[in-house]
C-alpha positions as CSV (number, residue, x, y, z in Angstrom):
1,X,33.8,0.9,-14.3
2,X,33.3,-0.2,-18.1
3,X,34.0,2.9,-20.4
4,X,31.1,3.2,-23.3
5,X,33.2,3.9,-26.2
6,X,30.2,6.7,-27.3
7,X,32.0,8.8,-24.1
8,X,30.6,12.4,-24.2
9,X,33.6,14.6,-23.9
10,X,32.2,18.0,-22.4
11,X,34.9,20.8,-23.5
12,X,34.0,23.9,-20.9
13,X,37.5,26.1,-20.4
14,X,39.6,23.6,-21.7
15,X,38.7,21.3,-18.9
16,X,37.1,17.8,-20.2
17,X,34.7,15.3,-18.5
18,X,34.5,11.6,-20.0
19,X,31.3,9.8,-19.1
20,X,31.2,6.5,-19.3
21,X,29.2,3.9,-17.6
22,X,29.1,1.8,-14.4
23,X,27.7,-1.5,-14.4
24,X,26.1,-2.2,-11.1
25,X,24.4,-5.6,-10.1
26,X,22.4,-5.3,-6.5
27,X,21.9,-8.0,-4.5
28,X,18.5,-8.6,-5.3
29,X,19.2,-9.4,-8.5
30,X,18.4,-5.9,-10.7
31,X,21.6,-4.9,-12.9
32,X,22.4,-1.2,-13.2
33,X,23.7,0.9,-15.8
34,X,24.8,4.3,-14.4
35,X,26.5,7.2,-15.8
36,X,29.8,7.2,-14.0
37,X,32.5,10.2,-14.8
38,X,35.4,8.2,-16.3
39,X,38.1,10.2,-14.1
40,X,36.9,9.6,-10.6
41,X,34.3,6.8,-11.1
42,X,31.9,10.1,-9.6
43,X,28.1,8.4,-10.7
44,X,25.7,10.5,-12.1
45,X,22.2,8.9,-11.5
46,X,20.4,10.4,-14.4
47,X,19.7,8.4,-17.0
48,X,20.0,5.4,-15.7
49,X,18.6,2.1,-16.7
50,X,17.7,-0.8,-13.9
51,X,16.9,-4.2,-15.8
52,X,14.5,-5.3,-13.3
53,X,15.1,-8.9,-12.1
54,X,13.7,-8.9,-8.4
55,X,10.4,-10.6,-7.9
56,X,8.1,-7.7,-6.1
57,X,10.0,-5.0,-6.7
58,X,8.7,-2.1,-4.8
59,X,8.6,0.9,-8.0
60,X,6.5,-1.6,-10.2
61,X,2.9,0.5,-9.9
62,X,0.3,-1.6,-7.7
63,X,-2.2,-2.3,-10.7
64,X,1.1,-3.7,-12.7
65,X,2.3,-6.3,-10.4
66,X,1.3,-9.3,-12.9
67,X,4.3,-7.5,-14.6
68,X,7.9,-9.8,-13.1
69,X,9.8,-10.3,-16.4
70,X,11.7,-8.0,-19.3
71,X,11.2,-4.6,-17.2
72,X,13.3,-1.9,-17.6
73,X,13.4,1.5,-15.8
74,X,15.0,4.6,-17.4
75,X,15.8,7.6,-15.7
76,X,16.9,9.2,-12.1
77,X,17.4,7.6,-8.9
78,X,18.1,8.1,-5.7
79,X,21.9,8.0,-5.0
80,X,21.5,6.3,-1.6
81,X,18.4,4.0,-1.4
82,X,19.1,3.1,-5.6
83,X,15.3,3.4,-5.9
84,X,13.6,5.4,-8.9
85,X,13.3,9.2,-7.7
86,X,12.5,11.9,-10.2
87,X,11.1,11.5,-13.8
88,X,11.3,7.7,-15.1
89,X,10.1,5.8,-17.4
90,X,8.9,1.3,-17.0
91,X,9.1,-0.3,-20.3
92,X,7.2,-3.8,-19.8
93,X,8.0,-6.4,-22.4
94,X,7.8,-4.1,-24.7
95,X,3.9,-4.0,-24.3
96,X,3.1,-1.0,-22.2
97,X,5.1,2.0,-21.3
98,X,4.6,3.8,-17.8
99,X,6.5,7.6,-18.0
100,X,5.9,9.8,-15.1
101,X,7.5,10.9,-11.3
102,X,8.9,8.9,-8.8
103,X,9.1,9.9,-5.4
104,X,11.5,7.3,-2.9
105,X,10.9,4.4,-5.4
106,X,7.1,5.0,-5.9
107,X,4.9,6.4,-8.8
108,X,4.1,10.2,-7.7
109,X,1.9,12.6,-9.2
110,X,0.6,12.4,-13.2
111,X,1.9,9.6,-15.2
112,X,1.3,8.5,-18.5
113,X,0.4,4.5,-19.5
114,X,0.7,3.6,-23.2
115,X,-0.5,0.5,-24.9
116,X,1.4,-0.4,-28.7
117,X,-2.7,-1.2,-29.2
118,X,-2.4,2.8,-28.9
119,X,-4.8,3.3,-26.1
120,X,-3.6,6.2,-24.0
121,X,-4.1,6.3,-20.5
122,X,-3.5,9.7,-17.8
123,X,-3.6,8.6,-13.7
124,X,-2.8,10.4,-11.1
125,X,-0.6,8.3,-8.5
126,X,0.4,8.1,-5.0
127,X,2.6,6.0,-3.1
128,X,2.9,3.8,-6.4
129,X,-1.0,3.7,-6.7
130,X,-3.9,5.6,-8.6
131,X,-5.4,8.0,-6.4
132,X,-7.0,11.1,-8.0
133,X,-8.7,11.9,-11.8
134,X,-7.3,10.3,-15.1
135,X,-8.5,9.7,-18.1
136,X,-8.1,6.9,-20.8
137,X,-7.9,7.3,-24.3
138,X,-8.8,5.1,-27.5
139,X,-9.7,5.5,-31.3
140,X,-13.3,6.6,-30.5
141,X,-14.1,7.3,-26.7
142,X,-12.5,9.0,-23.6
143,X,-13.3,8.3,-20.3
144,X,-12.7,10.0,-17.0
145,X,-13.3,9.7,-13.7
146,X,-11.3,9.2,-9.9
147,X,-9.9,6.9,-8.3
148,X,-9.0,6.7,-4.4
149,X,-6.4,4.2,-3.1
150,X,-6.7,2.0,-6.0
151,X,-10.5,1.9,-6.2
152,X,-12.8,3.7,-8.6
153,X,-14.9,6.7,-6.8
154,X,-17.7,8.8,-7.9
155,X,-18.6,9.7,-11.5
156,X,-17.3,7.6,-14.3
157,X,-18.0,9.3,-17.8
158,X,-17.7,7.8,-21.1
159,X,-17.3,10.5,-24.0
160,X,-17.1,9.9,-28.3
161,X,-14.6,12.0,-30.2
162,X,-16.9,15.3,-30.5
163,X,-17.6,15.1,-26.8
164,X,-21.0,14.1,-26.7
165,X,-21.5,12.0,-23.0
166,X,-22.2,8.3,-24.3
167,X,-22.8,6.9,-20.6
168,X,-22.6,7.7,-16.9
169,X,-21.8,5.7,-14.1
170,X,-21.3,6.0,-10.6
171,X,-18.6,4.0,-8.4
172,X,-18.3,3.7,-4.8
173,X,-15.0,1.3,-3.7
174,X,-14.9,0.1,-7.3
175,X,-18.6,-0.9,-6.9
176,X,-21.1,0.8,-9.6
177,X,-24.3,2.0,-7.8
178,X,-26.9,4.1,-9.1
179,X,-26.1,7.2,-7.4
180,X,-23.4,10.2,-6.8
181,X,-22.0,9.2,-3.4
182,X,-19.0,11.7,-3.3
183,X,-17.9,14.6,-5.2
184,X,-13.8,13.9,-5.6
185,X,-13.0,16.7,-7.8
186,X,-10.3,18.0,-4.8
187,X,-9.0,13.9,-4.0
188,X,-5.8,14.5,-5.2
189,X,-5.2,16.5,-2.7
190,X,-6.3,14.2,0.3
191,X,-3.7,11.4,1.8
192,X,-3.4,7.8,0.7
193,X,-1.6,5.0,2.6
194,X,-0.4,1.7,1.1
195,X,0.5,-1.9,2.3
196,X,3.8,-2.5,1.2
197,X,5.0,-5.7,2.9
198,X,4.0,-8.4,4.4
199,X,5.2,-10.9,7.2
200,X,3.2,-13.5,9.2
201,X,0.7,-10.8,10.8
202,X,3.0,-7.6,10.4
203,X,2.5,-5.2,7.7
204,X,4.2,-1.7,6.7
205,X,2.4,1.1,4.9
206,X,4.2,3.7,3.1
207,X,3.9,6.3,6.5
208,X,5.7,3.5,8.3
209,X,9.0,3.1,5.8
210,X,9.7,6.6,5.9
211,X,10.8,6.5,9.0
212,X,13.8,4.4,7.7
213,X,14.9,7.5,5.8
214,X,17.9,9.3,7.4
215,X,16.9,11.7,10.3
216,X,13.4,9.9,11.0
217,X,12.7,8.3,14.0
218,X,11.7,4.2,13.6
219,X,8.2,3.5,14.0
220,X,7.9,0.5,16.7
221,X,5.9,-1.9,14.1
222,X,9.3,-1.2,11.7
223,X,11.7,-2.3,14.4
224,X,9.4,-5.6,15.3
225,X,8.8,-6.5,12.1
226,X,12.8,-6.8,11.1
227,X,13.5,-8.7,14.6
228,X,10.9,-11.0,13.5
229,X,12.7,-12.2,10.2
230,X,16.1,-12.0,11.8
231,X,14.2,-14.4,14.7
232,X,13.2,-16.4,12.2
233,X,16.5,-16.7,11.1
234,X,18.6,-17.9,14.3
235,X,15.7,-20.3,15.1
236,X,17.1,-22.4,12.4
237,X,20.7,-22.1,13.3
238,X,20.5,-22.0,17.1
239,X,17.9,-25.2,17.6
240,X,19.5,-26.0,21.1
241,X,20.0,-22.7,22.1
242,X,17.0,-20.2,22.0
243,X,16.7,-16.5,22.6
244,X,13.4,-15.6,23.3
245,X,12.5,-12.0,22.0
246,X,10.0,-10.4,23.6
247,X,9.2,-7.4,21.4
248,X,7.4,-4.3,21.6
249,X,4.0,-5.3,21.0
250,X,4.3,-7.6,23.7
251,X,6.2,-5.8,26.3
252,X,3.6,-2.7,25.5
253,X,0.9,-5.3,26.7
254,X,2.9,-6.2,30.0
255,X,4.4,-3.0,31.5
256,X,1.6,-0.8,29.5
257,X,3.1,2.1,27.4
258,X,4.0,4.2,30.6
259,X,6.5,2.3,32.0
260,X,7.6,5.3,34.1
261,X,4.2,5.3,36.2
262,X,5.3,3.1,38.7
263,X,1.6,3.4,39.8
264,X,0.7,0.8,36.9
265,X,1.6,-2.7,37.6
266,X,2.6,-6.0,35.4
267,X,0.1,-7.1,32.9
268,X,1.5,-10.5,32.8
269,X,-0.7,-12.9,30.6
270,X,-1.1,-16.8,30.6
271,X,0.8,-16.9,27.3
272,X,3.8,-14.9,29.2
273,X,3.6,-16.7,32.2
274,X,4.2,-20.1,29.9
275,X,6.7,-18.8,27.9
276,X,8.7,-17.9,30.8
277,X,8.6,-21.6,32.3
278,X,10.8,-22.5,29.6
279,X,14.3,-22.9,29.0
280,X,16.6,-19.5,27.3
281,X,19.5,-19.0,26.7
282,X,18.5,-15.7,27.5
283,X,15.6,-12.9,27.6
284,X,15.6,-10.1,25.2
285,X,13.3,-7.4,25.5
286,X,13.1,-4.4,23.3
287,X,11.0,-1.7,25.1
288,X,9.2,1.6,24.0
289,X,9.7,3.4,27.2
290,X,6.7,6.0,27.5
291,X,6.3,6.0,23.8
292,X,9.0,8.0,23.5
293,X,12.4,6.1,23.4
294,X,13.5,2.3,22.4
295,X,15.4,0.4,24.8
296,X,16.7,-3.1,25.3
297,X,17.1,-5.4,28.5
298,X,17.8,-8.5,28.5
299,X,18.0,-11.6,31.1
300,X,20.3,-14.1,31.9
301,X,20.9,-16.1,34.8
302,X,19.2,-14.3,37.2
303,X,20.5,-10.8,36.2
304,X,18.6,-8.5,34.4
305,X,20.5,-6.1,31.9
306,X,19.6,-2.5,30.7
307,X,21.2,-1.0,27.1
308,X,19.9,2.2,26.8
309,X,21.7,4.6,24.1
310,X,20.8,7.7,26.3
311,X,20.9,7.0,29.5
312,X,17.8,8.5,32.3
313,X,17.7,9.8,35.4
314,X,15.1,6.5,35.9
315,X,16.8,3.8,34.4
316,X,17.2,2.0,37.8
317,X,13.4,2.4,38.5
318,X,12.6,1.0,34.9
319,X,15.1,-1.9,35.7
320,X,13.2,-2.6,39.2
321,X,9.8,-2.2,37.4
322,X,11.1,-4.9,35.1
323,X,12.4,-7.4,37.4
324,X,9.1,-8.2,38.8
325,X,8.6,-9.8,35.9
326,X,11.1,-12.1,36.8
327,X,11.2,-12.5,40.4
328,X,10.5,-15.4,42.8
329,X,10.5,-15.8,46.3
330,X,13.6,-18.2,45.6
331,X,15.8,-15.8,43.8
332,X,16.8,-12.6,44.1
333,X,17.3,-10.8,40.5
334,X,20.7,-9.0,40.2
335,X,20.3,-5.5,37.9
336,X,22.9,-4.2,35.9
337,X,22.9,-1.0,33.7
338,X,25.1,-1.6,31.3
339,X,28.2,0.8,29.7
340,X,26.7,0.9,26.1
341,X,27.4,3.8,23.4
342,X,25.4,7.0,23.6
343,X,23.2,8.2,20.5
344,X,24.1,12.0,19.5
345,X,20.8,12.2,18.0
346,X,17.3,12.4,19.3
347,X,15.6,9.6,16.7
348,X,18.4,6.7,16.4
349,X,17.6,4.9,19.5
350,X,15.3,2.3,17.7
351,X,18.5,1.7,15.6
352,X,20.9,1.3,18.9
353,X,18.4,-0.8,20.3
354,X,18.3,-3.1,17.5
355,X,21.9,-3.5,17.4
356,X,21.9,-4.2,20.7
357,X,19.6,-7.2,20.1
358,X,21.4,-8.2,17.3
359,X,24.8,-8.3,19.4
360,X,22.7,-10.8,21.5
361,X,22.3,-13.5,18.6
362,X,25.7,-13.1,17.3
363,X,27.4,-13.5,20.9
364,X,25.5,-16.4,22.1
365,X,27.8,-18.4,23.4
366,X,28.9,-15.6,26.0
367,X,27.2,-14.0,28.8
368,X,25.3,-11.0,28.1
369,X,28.1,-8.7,30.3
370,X,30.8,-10.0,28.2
371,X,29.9,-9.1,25.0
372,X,31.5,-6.1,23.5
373,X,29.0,-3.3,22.7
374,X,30.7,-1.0,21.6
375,X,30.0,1.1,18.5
376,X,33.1,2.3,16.9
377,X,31.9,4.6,14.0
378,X,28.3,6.1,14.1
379,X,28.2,4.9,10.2
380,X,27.1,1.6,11.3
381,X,23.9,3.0,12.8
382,X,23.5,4.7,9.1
383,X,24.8,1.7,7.6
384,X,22.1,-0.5,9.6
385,X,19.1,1.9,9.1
386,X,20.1,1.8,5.1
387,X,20.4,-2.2,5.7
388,X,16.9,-2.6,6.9
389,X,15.3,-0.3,4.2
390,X,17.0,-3.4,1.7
391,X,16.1,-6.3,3.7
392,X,12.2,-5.2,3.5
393,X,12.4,-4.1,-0.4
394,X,14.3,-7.7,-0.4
395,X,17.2,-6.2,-1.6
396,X,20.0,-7.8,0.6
397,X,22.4,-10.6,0.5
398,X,22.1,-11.0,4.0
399,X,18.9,-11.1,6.9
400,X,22.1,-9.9,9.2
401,X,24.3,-6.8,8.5
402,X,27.5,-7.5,7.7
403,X,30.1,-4.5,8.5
404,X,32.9,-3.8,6.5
């Protein structure tokens, strides 16, 4: 920690605090400056200052995304993720200033946009976009209207300094018409959803990455989308040696989403059918069993494997179900259920069942039974589901976690 020699020195019964400051650079390149008490190196994360050096970074407001140089945020954040949370202020080269709330990293509620032209500007934001009434502000005119995801909606009123209307438009999706469509006087108050990132064809709105805060369960789209970069990744290490990951998109499409209706057969496409003439070192499958609970199997040799981090009273019946997938009159598929920890939770199984996939890559040159699953401390589960949240804000040194 690097002491600021303007230390406040709080004097409260004789008992003194020195706060210095902690200078903290993440790895996707942003540099922190938190107030840190100088006794225990305890951060405060109030008035803190983030020098913003990642390209896309997730709190820059959506209509302020031509914005990637000289930004710096000042204010609270969250302890855990290190995103803005609470009141904050963006500073952008010195040109405009953007004061308002932040809720997990996103512009929240009323904020404020000033120019150094002077023209003063009130939106209403959600999910880091405008969605709701504002007004902007010059030398002569006001203007107000709504806005809804981004887009302008409804009336658009132009107004001189005594208040006397100087024009009246009328928006529909940021399209002027010549008509009222909507009255949005209560849009505030209605939901918005926003794309957030972007991978080949997966995409994750702002519903879908809460579920990577602590106590949510992982959405199915959130666990595929990770596999696919960390995919992406071993295909360029492992070129002789492929694991072919069959997620849960496409296992949804083969076994149906009730896997446990044993009245349902295979679905088992052209594309599947091809892909399984080829040559793996193994078979992964990451499975959403009934919609209700993430599992992994995988298949090797002629034995197929089931991890499940809460074991059922069915898991032998899913296991046959699966194997038909795999059988020939030739071979006769071997099923194994497999020791592996047990969540103590009802939402972390998306988590255990990535780990177990990721336990696959990083023991590829054993079999699938030798590898050694075991968990040792449930914080790597909360250290993986904090991991993920910083590989898809791109916020990681790493596609892999590495445990300490």
């Amino acid at each position: 920690m690097q002491q600021n020699q303007n230390d406040q020195i709080n004097d409260l019964n004789s008992y003194k605090v020195q706060i210095g400051k902690s200078l903290i650079l993440r790895p996707g390149g942003n540099i922190f400056i938190i107030p840190t008490i100088f006794d225990n190196n305890l951060c405060q994360f109030y008035e803190c200052k983030i020098y913003i050096n990642q390209y896309n970074y997730i709190s820059i407001p959506s209509n302020f995304e031509s914005y990637q140089q000289n930004i710096e945020y000042t204010g609270f954040i969250d302890k855990v993720t290190f995103l803005p949370h609470g009141q904050g202020e963006l500073n952008m080269n010195n040109f405009i200033r953007f004061s308002g709330q932040f809720l997990e990293g996103l512009a929240d509620n009323i904020c404020v946009v000033e120019e150094v032209s002077g023209i003063k500007k009130q939106y209403t934001y959600r999910c880091g976009q405008k969605h709701g009434p504002f007004f902007e502000k010059n030398e002569n005119y006001e203007t107000l209207g709504y806005y809804e995801n981004n887009l302008l909606q409804g009336e658009l009123i132009c107004k001189d300094n005594q208040g006397v209307i100087q024009s009246q438009k009328f928006y529909h999706n940021n399209i002027q018409v010549n008509y009222n469509t909507q009255e949005y006087s209560n849009q505030i108050q209605q939901n918005t959803s926003r794309y957030l990132f972007f991978h080949k064809d997966y995409s994750i709105n702002n519903y879908l990455f809460l579920g990577l805060n602590d106590g949510n369960w992982l959405n199915q789209l959130l666990i595929d989308y990770y596999l696919e970069l960390v995919q992406d990744y071993y295909r360029c290490i492992y070129t002789d040696q492929e694991i072919l990951l069959i997620n849960t998109i496409m296992s949804q499409d083969i076994f149906s989403s009730q896997i446990s209706n044993f009245s349902i057969g295979l679905n088992k496409t052209e594309k599947i059918e091809e892909l399984l003439k080829q040559k793996y070192n193994r078979i992964t499958i990451i499975l959403n069993a009934d919609r209700s609970h993430f599992i992994t199997l995988v298949f090797q040799n002629n034995a197929l494997y089931l991890l499940n981090s809460m074991n059922f009273i069915n898991d032998q019946d899913i296991l046959n179900k699966v194997a038909q997938m795999f059988n020939k009159p030739e071979q006769q598929i071997k099923t194994i259920i497999l020791n592996v920890p047990q969540q103590q939770n009802c939402y972390d199984c998306g988590l255990y069942s990535i780990f177990n996939v990721l336990l696959q890559y990083q023991n590829i040159d054993k079999s699938v039974g030798e590898i050694d699953y075991n968990i040792t401390t449930p914080q790597k589960i909360t250290f993986l589901r904090q991991h993920i949240r910083n590989v898809l804000i791109n916020d990681y040194s790493h596609i892999i976690p590495i445990y300490k």
